[in-house]
MARNU-420985 format. One line per 10 residues: number of its first residue (from 1); their letters; for each residue x, y negated, z negated of C-alpha. Coordinates in nm, 2 decimals, decimal comma. Last residue first. Layout:
REM residues N
NUM) A) X Y Z | ...
REM end
This chain:
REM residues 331
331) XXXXXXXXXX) -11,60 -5,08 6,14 | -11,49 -5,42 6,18 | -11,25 -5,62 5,99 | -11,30 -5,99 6,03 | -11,06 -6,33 6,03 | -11,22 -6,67 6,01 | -11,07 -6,97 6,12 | -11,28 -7,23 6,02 | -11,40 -7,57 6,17 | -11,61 -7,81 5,90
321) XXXXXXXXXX) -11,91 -8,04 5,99 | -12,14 -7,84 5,76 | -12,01 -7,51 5,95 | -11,88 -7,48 6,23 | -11,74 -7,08 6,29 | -11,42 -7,05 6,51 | -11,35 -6,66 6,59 | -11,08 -6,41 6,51 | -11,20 -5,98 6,50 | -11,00 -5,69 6,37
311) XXXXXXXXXX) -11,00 -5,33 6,37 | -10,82 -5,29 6,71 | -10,73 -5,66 6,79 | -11,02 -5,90 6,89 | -11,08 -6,27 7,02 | -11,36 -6,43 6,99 | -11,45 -6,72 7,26 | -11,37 -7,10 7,11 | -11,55 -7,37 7,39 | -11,76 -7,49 7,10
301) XXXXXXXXXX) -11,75 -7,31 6,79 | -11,96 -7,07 6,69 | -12,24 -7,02 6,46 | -12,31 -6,89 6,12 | -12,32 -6,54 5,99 | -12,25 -6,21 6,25 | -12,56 -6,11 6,41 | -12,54 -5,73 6,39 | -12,69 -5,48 6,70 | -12,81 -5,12 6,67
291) XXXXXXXXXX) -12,66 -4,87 6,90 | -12,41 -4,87 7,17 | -12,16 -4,64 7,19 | -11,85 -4,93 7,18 | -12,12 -5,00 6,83 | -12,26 -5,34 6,84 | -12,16 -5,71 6,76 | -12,31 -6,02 6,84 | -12,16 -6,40 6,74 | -12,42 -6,65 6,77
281) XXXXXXXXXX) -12,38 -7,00 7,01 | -12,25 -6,95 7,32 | -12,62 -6,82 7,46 | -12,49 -6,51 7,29 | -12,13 -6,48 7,23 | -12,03 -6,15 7,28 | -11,92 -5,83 7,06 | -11,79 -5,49 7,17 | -11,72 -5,25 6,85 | -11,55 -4,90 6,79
271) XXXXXXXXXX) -11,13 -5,01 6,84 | -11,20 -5,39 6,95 | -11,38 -5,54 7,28 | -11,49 -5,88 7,32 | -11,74 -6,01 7,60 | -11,73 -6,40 7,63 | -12,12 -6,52 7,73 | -12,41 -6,26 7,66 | -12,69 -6,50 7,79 | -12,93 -6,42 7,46
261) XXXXXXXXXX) -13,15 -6,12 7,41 | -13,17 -5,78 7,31 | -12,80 -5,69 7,48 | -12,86 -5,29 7,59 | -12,53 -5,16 7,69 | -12,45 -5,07 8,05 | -12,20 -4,76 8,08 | -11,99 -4,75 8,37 | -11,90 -4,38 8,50 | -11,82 -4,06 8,32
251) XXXXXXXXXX) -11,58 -3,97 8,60 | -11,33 -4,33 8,49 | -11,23 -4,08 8,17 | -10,96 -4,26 8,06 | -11,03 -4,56 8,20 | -11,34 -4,55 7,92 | -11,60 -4,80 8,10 | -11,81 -5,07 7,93 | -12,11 -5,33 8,08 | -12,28 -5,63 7,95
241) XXXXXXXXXX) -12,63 -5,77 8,13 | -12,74 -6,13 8,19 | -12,45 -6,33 8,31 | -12,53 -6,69 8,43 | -12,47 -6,78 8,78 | -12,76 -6,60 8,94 | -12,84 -6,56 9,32 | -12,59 -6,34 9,38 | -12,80 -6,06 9,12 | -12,85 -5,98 8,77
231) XXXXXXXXXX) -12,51 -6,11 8,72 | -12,26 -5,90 8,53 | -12,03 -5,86 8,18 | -11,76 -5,70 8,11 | -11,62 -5,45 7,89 | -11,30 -5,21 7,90 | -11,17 -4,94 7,69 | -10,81 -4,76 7,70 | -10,58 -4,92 7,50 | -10,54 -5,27 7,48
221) XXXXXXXXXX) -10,89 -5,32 7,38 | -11,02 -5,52 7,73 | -11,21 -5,76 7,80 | -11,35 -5,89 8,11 | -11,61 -6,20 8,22 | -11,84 -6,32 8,57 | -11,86 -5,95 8,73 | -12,16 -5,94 9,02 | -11,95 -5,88 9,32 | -12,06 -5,52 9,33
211) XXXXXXXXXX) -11,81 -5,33 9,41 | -11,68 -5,26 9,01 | -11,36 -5,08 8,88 | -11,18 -5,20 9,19 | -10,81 -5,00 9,27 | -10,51 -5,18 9,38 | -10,32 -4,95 9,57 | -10,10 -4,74 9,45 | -9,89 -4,50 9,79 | -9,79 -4,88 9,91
201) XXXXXXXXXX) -9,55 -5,00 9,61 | -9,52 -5,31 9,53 | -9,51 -5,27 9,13 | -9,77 -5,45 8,91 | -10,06 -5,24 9,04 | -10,40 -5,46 9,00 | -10,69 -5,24 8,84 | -11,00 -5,42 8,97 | -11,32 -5,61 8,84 | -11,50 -5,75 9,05
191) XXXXXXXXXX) -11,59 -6,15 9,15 | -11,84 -6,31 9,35 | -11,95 -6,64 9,18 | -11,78 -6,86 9,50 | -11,95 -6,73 9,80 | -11,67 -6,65 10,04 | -11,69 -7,03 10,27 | -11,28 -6,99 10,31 | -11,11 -6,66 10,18 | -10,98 -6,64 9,87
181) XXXXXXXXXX) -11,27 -6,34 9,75 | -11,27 -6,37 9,37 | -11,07 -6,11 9,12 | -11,12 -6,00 8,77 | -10,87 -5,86 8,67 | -10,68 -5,58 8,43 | -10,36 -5,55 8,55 | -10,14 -5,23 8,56 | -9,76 -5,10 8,49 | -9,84 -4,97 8,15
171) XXXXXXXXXX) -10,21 -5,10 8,06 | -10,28 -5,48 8,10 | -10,55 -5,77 7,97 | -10,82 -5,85 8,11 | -10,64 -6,10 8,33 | -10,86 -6,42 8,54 | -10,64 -6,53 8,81 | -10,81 -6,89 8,96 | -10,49 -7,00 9,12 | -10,26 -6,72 9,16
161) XXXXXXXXXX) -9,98 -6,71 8,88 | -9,65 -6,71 8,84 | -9,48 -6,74 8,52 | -9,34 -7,02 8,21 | -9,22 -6,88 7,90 | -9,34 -6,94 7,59 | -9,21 -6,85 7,25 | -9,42 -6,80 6,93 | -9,26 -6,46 6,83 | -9,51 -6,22 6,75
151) XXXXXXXXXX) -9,80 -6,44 6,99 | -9,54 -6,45 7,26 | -9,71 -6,73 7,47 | -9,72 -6,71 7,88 | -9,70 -7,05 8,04 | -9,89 -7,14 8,38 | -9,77 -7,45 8,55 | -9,96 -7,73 8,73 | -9,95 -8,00 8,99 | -10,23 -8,06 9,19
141) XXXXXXXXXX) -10,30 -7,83 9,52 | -10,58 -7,64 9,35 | -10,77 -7,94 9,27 | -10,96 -7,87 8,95 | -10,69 -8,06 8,73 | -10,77 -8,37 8,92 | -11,17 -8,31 8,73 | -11,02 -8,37 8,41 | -10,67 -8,37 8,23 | -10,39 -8,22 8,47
131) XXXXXXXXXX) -10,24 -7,90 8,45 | -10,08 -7,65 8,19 | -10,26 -7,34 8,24 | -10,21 -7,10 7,88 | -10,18 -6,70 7,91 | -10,17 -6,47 7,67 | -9,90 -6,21 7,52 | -9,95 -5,94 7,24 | -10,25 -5,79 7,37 | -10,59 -5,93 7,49
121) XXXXXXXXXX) -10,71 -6,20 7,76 | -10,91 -6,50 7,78 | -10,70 -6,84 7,96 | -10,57 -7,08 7,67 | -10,60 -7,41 7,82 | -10,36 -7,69 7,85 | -10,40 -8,05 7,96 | -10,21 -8,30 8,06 | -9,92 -8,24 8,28 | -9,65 -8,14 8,06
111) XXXXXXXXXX) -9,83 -8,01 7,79 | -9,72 -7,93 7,44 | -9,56 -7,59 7,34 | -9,45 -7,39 7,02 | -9,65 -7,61 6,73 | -9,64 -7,50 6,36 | -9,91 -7,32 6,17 | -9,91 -7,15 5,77 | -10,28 -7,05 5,72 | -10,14 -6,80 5,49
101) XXXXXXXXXX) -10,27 -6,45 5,62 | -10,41 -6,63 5,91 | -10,03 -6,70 6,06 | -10,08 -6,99 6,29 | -9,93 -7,05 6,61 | -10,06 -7,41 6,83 | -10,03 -7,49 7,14 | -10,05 -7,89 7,16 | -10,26 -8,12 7,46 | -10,56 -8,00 7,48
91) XXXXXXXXXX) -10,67 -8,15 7,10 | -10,53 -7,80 6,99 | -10,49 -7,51 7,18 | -10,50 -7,20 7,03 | -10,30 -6,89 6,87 | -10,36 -6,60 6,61 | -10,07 -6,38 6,46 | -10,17 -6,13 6,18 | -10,19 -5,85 6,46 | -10,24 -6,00 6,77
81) XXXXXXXXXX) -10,58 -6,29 6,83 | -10,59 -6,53 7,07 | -10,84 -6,86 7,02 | -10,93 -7,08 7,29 | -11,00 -7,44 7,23 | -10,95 -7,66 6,97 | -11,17 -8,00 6,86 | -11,27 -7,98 6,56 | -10,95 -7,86 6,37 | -10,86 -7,51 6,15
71) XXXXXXXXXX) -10,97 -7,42 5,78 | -10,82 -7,07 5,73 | -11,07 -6,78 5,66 | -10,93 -6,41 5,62 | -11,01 -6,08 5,52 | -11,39 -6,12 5,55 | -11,62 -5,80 5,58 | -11,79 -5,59 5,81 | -12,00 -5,26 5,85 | -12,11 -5,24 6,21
61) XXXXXXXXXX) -12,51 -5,15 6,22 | -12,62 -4,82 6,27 | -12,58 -4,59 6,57 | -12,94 -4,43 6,76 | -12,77 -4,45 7,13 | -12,94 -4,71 7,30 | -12,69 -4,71 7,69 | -12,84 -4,82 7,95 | -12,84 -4,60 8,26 | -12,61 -4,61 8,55
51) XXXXXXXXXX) -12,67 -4,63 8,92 | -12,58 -5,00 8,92 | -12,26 -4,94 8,75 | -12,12 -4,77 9,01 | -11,79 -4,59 8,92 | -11,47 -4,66 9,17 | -11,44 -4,40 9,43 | -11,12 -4,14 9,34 | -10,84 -4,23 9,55 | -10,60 -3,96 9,36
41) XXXXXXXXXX) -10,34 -4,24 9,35 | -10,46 -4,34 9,04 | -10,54 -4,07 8,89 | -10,28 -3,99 8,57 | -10,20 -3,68 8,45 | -10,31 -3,59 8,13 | -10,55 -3,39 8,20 | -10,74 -3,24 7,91 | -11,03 -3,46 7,85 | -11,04 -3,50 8,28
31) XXXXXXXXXX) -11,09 -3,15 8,32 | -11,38 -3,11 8,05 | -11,55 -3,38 8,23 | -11,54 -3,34 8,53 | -11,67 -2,96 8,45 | -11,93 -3,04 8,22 | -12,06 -3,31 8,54 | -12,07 -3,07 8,78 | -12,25 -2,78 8,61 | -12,48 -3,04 8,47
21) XXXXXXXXXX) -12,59 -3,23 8,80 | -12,87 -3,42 8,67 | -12,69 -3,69 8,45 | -12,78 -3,87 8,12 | -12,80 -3,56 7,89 | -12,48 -3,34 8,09 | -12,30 -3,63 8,02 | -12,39 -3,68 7,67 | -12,38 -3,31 7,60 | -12,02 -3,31 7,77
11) XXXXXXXXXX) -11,87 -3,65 7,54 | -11,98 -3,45 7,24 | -11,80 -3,15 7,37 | -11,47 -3,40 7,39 | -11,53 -3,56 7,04 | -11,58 -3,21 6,93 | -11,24 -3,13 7,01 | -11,14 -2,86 7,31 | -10,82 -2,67 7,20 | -10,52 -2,71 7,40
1) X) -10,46 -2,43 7,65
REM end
Protein backbone atom coordinates (compact mmCIF):
# COMPACT_ATOMS: atom_id res chain seq x y z
CA UNK A 1 0.00 0.00 0.00
CA UNK A 2 1.35 3.48 -0.78
CA UNK A 3 2.90 5.10 1.97
CA UNK A 4 0.85 7.79 3.93
CA UNK A 5 2.61 11.44 3.46
CA UNK A 6 2.63 13.91 6.01
CA UNK A 7 0.51 16.24 3.99
CA UNK A 8 -2.13 13.39 4.29
CA UNK A 9 -1.54 12.92 8.40
CA UNK A 10 -1.55 16.66 8.52
CA UNK A 11 -4.90 16.74 6.71
CA UNK A 12 -6.11 13.84 9.69
CA UNK A 13 -5.02 16.04 12.88
CA UNK A 14 -6.92 18.88 11.22
CA UNK A 15 -9.87 16.83 10.77
CA UNK A 16 -9.83 14.99 13.76
CA UNK A 17 -9.19 18.97 15.49
CA UNK A 18 -12.29 20.60 13.96
CA UNK A 19 -14.60 17.58 14.10
CA UNK A 20 -16.03 15.39 16.99
CA UNK A 21 -16.24 12.12 15.49
CA UNK A 22 -12.44 11.28 15.30
CA UNK A 23 -12.59 7.55 14.52
CA UNK A 24 -14.90 8.58 11.65
CA UNK A 25 -13.39 11.25 10.31
CA UNK A 26 -9.32 9.59 10.31
CA UNK A 27 -10.86 6.98 8.50
CA UNK A 28 -12.69 9.19 5.62
CA UNK A 29 -10.01 10.65 5.40
CA UNK A 30 -7.25 8.32 5.12
CA UNK A 31 -9.49 6.36 2.49
CA UNK A 32 -10.14 9.20 0.35
CA UNK A 33 -6.01 10.29 0.32
CA UNK A 34 -5.47 6.97 -1.24
CA UNK A 35 -8.36 6.37 -3.48
CA UNK A 36 -8.04 7.17 -6.55
CA UNK A 37 -11.23 6.23 -7.79
CA UNK A 38 -13.41 8.79 -8.58
CA UNK A 39 -16.99 9.45 -6.50
CA UNK A 40 -19.23 10.76 -8.41
CA UNK A 41 -21.58 8.35 -8.98
CA UNK A 42 -21.22 7.21 -5.30
CA UNK A 43 -24.13 9.80 -4.40
CA UNK A 44 -22.29 11.05 -1.53
CA UNK A 45 -24.41 14.30 0.05
CA UNK A 46 -22.80 17.48 -1.01
CA UNK A 47 -20.74 19.24 2.08
CA UNK A 48 -22.59 21.97 4.16
CA UNK A 49 -20.95 24.83 4.55
CA UNK A 50 -23.17 26.20 7.13
CA UNK A 51 -22.03 23.58 9.58
CA UNK A 52 -18.48 24.42 9.04
CA UNK A 53 -16.02 26.37 11.01
CA UNK A 54 -13.84 29.29 9.93
CA UNK A 55 -10.84 28.67 9.05
CA UNK A 56 -7.51 31.13 11.07
CA UNK A 57 -4.87 28.78 10.75
CA UNK A 58 -1.56 30.68 12.30
CA UNK A 59 0.17 31.03 8.30
CA UNK A 60 2.21 34.17 7.48
CA UNK A 61 1.71 36.57 4.84
CA UNK A 62 2.09 35.50 0.92
CA UNK A 63 5.50 36.49 -0.22
CA UNK A 64 5.12 38.31 -3.64
CA UNK A 65 6.90 40.11 -6.25
CA UNK A 66 6.37 41.84 -9.77
CA UNK A 67 7.37 39.92 -12.91
CA UNK A 68 5.42 41.88 -15.22
CA UNK A 69 3.71 45.49 -15.64
CA UNK A 70 2.43 46.37 -19.22
CA UNK A 71 0.61 49.78 -19.54
CA UNK A 72 -2.94 48.78 -20.74
CA UNK A 73 -6.31 51.21 -21.59
CA UNK A 74 -8.91 52.99 -19.21
CA UNK A 75 -11.61 51.70 -20.15
CA UNK A 76 -11.30 47.52 -20.40
CA UNK A 77 -13.08 45.03 -18.84
CA UNK A 78 -12.34 41.51 -17.78
CA UNK A 79 -9.02 40.27 -17.65
CA UNK A 80 -8.00 36.24 -18.22
CA UNK A 81 -5.02 35.12 -17.29
CA UNK A 82 -3.01 31.44 -18.93
CA UNK A 83 0.42 30.99 -18.83
CA UNK A 84 2.20 34.21 -20.37
CA UNK A 85 -1.16 34.83 -22.40
CA UNK A 86 -3.66 37.39 -20.75
CA UNK A 87 -6.97 38.57 -22.60
CA UNK A 88 -9.70 41.48 -22.16
CA UNK A 89 -12.13 43.49 -23.74
CA UNK A 90 -11.31 46.75 -24.77
CA UNK A 91 -13.70 49.75 -25.16
CA UNK A 92 -16.58 46.79 -25.31
CA UNK A 93 -16.39 46.44 -28.53
CA UNK A 94 -12.52 44.72 -29.40
CA UNK A 95 -11.07 41.41 -27.65
CA UNK A 96 -7.90 41.93 -27.09
CA UNK A 97 -4.56 39.21 -26.65
CA UNK A 98 -1.58 40.47 -25.14
CA UNK A 99 1.66 38.66 -24.35
CA UNK A 100 2.70 40.38 -20.67
CA UNK A 101 6.23 39.21 -21.11
CA UNK A 102 6.52 42.01 -24.05
CA UNK A 103 3.33 43.83 -23.83
CA UNK A 104 3.08 42.87 -27.56
CA UNK A 105 -1.26 42.82 -28.21
CA UNK A 106 -3.25 42.39 -31.45
CA UNK A 107 -7.04 42.11 -31.77
CA UNK A 108 -8.74 38.36 -32.31
CA UNK A 109 -12.61 39.36 -32.20
CA UNK A 110 -14.84 42.57 -32.37
CA UNK A 111 -18.50 42.46 -31.62
CA UNK A 112 -21.27 41.75 -33.81
CA UNK A 113 -23.94 43.02 -31.80
CA UNK A 114 -22.54 45.63 -29.63
CA UNK A 115 -21.07 44.74 -26.75
CA UNK A 116 -18.79 42.01 -25.52
CA UNK A 117 -17.95 40.88 -21.98
CA UNK A 118 -15.43 38.60 -20.77
CA UNK A 119 -17.51 36.21 -18.40
CA UNK A 120 -14.99 34.96 -15.08
CA UNK A 121 -13.60 31.67 -15.45
CA UNK A 122 -10.02 29.91 -15.28
CA UNK A 123 -7.97 27.59 -17.67
CA UNK A 124 -6.82 27.94 -21.03
CA UNK A 125 -10.30 28.93 -22.72
CA UNK A 126 -12.91 31.80 -21.50
CA UNK A 127 -15.89 32.89 -22.42
CA UNK A 128 -16.95 36.36 -23.97
CA UNK A 129 -21.12 37.35 -24.57
CA UNK A 130 -21.43 39.26 -27.61
CA UNK A 131 -24.94 41.09 -27.28
CA UNK A 132 -26.36 44.34 -27.51
CA UNK A 133 -25.00 47.68 -25.83
CA UNK A 134 -27.11 48.64 -22.71
CA UNK A 135 -30.16 47.68 -20.95
CA UNK A 136 -31.59 45.66 -24.69
CA UNK A 137 -28.69 43.48 -24.05
CA UNK A 138 -30.48 42.33 -20.65
CA UNK A 139 -33.47 40.93 -22.58
CA UNK A 140 -32.94 37.38 -22.77
CA UNK A 141 -34.73 37.04 -26.08
CA UNK A 142 -32.31 39.79 -27.91
CA UNK A 143 -29.87 38.77 -30.19
CA UNK A 144 -26.59 37.45 -28.89
CA UNK A 145 -23.73 34.99 -29.31
CA UNK A 146 -21.36 33.56 -26.87
CA UNK A 147 -17.59 33.12 -28.26
CA UNK A 148 -15.04 30.94 -26.47
CA UNK A 149 -11.22 32.55 -26.88
CA UNK A 150 -8.11 30.24 -27.06
CA UNK A 151 -5.94 32.21 -24.86
CA UNK A 152 -2.54 29.99 -26.47
CA UNK A 153 -3.72 30.57 -29.75
CA UNK A 154 -6.00 33.64 -29.91
CA UNK A 155 -8.90 31.99 -31.83
CA UNK A 156 -12.47 32.17 -31.03
CA UNK A 157 -15.08 30.02 -31.70
CA UNK A 158 -18.54 30.64 -31.20
CA UNK A 159 -20.74 27.86 -28.55
CA UNK A 160 -23.89 27.30 -26.83
CA UNK A 161 -24.74 28.65 -23.83
CA UNK A 162 -27.77 29.05 -21.40
CA UNK A 163 -28.63 32.52 -20.63
CA UNK A 164 -27.21 33.55 -17.38
CA UNK A 165 -24.36 30.34 -17.26
CA UNK A 166 -21.82 31.38 -14.87
CA UNK A 167 -18.52 28.57 -15.38
CA UNK A 168 -15.87 28.09 -12.65
CA UNK A 169 -13.97 26.66 -14.77
CA UNK A 170 -13.87 22.61 -15.69
CA UNK A 171 -12.13 19.30 -14.55
CA UNK A 172 -12.09 16.30 -17.20
CA UNK A 173 -15.60 15.83 -18.37
CA UNK A 174 -17.15 18.32 -15.57
CA UNK A 175 -18.38 22.03 -15.20
CA UNK A 176 -17.83 24.08 -12.48
CA UNK A 177 -21.20 26.42 -12.12
CA UNK A 178 -22.92 28.36 -10.54
CA UNK A 179 -26.57 27.82 -11.40
CA UNK A 180 -30.03 29.96 -10.80
CA UNK A 181 -33.41 28.42 -10.52
CA UNK A 182 -35.16 29.13 -14.37
CA UNK A 183 -38.31 28.72 -13.25
CA UNK A 184 -40.81 31.82 -13.27
CA UNK A 185 -41.11 34.12 -9.88
CA UNK A 186 -37.72 31.70 -8.28
CA UNK A 187 -36.12 34.44 -6.26
CA UNK A 188 -33.46 35.78 -8.52
CA UNK A 189 -29.99 35.94 -6.04
CA UNK A 190 -30.44 32.12 -5.45
CA UNK A 191 -27.65 30.32 -6.94
CA UNK A 192 -25.29 26.99 -5.88
CA UNK A 193 -22.59 25.82 -6.90
CA UNK A 194 -22.77 22.36 -8.84
CA UNK A 195 -20.57 19.86 -10.73
CA UNK A 196 -22.39 19.84 -14.29
CA UNK A 197 -21.55 16.38 -16.15
CA UNK A 198 -20.65 17.26 -19.83
CA UNK A 199 -21.73 13.83 -21.13
CA UNK A 200 -25.64 12.83 -21.16
CA UNK A 201 -25.42 10.10 -19.39
CA UNK A 202 -28.22 9.18 -16.57
CA UNK A 203 -26.02 6.95 -13.99
CA UNK A 204 -23.85 11.02 -13.37
CA UNK A 205 -25.97 13.33 -12.44
CA UNK A 206 -25.19 16.74 -11.83
CA UNK A 207 -24.00 16.97 -8.37
CA UNK A 208 -24.41 20.56 -6.06
CA UNK A 209 -21.33 21.54 -4.06
CA UNK A 210 -23.58 23.93 -2.04
CA UNK A 211 -27.73 23.71 -1.11
CA UNK A 212 -27.97 26.72 0.23
CA UNK A 213 -28.91 29.16 -2.43
CA UNK A 214 -26.51 31.71 -0.98
CA UNK A 215 -23.46 31.40 -3.72
CA UNK A 216 -23.08 34.96 -5.75
CA UNK A 217 -19.14 34.12 -7.27
CA UNK A 218 -16.78 30.76 -8.18
CA UNK A 219 -13.25 30.18 -8.95
CA UNK A 220 -11.52 27.64 -9.49
CA UNK A 221 -7.46 26.57 -9.82
CA UNK A 222 -7.75 24.25 -12.60
CA UNK A 223 -6.81 21.46 -10.62
CA UNK A 224 -8.54 20.52 -7.83
CA UNK A 225 -9.53 23.60 -5.50
CA UNK A 226 -12.52 25.73 -5.46
CA UNK A 227 -13.60 29.15 -3.80
CA UNK A 228 -16.72 31.11 -3.69
CA UNK A 229 -18.21 33.32 -2.06
CA UNK A 230 -21.98 33.51 -0.10
CA UNK A 231 -24.73 35.69 1.16
CA UNK A 232 -25.26 36.02 4.79
CA UNK A 233 -28.71 35.23 4.14
CA UNK A 234 -31.75 35.63 1.11
CA UNK A 235 -32.31 38.73 2.26
CA UNK A 236 -28.79 40.04 1.16
CA UNK A 237 -27.48 40.77 -2.31
CA UNK A 238 -23.97 41.58 -1.47
CA UNK A 239 -21.59 38.65 -0.54
CA UNK A 240 -20.22 38.72 2.92
CA UNK A 241 -18.35 35.50 3.66
CA UNK A 242 -15.69 33.45 1.16
CA UNK A 243 -15.70 29.73 1.08
CA UNK A 244 -13.03 26.76 -0.31
CA UNK A 245 -13.49 23.01 -0.85
CA UNK A 246 -10.67 20.42 -2.06
CA UNK A 247 -12.79 18.08 -4.72
CA UNK A 248 -10.51 15.83 -4.00
CA UNK A 249 -11.30 15.23 -0.72
CA UNK A 250 -15.25 16.52 -0.85
CA UNK A 251 -15.46 14.40 3.04
CA UNK A 252 -13.40 17.14 4.65
CA UNK A 253 -16.26 19.44 3.88
CA UNK A 254 -16.34 23.41 2.92
CA UNK A 255 -13.98 25.44 4.57
CA UNK A 256 -15.04 29.18 5.33
CA UNK A 257 -12.06 31.61 5.47
CA UNK A 258 -12.05 34.48 7.73
CA UNK A 259 -12.23 37.84 5.37
CA UNK A 260 -11.40 40.94 8.11
CA UNK A 261 -13.42 43.22 6.38
CA UNK A 262 -14.56 44.58 3.03
CA UNK A 263 -17.57 42.98 0.67
CA UNK A 264 -15.18 40.15 -0.69
CA UNK A 265 -16.26 40.78 -4.45
CA UNK A 266 -14.43 38.43 -7.38
CA UNK A 267 -12.87 35.29 -5.52
CA UNK A 268 -9.46 34.08 -7.15
CA UNK A 269 -7.91 30.94 -6.53
CA UNK A 270 -4.09 30.07 -7.57
CA UNK A 271 -1.68 27.06 -6.39
CA UNK A 272 -1.51 28.21 -2.20
CA UNK A 273 -3.39 31.57 -2.35
CA UNK A 274 -7.23 32.80 -2.76
CA UNK A 275 -7.51 36.50 -3.20
CA UNK A 276 -10.78 38.89 -3.68
CA UNK A 277 -11.48 42.23 -4.42
CA UNK A 278 -12.67 43.87 -1.31
CA UNK A 279 -15.38 46.43 -1.58
CA UNK A 280 -14.06 46.27 -5.53
CA UNK A 281 -11.40 48.38 -4.70
CA UNK A 282 -8.15 46.54 -2.79
CA UNK A 283 -6.66 43.45 -3.90
CA UNK A 284 -6.55 40.63 -0.80
CA UNK A 285 -4.65 37.70 -0.67
CA UNK A 286 -4.30 34.81 2.06
CA UNK A 287 -2.96 31.46 2.37
CA UNK A 288 -5.61 28.38 0.44
CA UNK A 289 -5.24 27.40 4.51
CA UNK A 290 -6.07 30.51 5.65
CA UNK A 291 -3.93 32.56 7.77
CA UNK A 292 -2.73 36.08 7.81
CA UNK A 293 -4.08 38.38 5.12
CA UNK A 294 -1.72 40.83 2.49
CA UNK A 295 -3.24 43.99 0.89
CA UNK A 296 -1.62 43.98 -2.33
CA UNK A 297 -0.34 47.89 -3.41
CA UNK A 298 -2.65 50.28 -5.11
CA UNK A 299 -6.17 49.82 -6.17
CA UNK A 300 -8.16 48.21 -8.85
CA UNK A 301 -9.51 48.90 -11.77
CA UNK A 302 -13.04 49.28 -12.42
CA UNK A 303 -15.10 46.36 -13.66
CA UNK A 304 -11.32 44.28 -14.02
CA UNK A 305 -11.64 41.08 -11.48
CA UNK A 306 -7.97 39.17 -11.00
CA UNK A 307 -7.41 36.51 -12.72
CA UNK A 308 -4.89 33.64 -11.57
CA UNK A 309 -2.75 30.72 -13.06
CA UNK A 310 -0.93 28.39 -10.51
CA UNK A 311 1.84 30.71 -9.27
CA UNK A 312 0.67 33.62 -10.94
CA UNK A 313 -1.80 36.47 -10.42
CA UNK A 314 -3.08 39.41 -13.57
CA UNK A 315 -5.04 42.47 -12.31
CA UNK A 316 -5.61 46.20 -13.55
CA UNK A 317 -4.12 48.66 -10.99
CA UNK A 318 -5.00 52.84 -11.62
CA UNK A 319 -2.69 54.58 -10.67
CA UNK A 320 -2.13 58.58 -11.13
CA UNK A 321 -4.62 58.40 -14.08
CA UNK A 322 -2.61 55.43 -15.64
CA UNK A 323 -4.07 51.62 -16.34
CA UNK A 324 -1.40 48.84 -15.84
CA UNK A 325 -1.22 45.36 -16.39
CA UNK A 326 0.61 43.99 -13.66
CA UNK A 327 1.68 40.35 -13.45
CA UNK A 328 2.44 38.72 -9.77
CA UNK A 329 4.09 35.58 -8.54
CA UNK A 330 2.61 34.32 -5.43
CA UNK A 331 3.97 32.10 -2.85
Amino acid sequence: MEQVSEDQRQLVRDVRRHSGMRKWALAAVVLLSLSACDDRGAGAAPPSPSSSSVTRAPVGRLPQVDVAIQRVPADLQGIALFGHHVAYVEDGLRLVSMDWRTGRSRIVARSTFGSLFMLPTSGRFVSVLDQLSGAAGDDPASPRRTLSLDLVTGHSTSVASAPGEAVAGGLNDVSLQVLRPRREGADPWRADLVEVWQQPDPDLPDRPLTTNGLVVEAAFDGDHRVVWTQRPDHSSADPSSLWTLDLFHPGVGARRLAVPSGVPYSPVVGVGFVGWAADGRRLMLMPVGGGAVTRVAGHLGHAVAPSADRHLLAFVRTHHGRSELVVLRVG
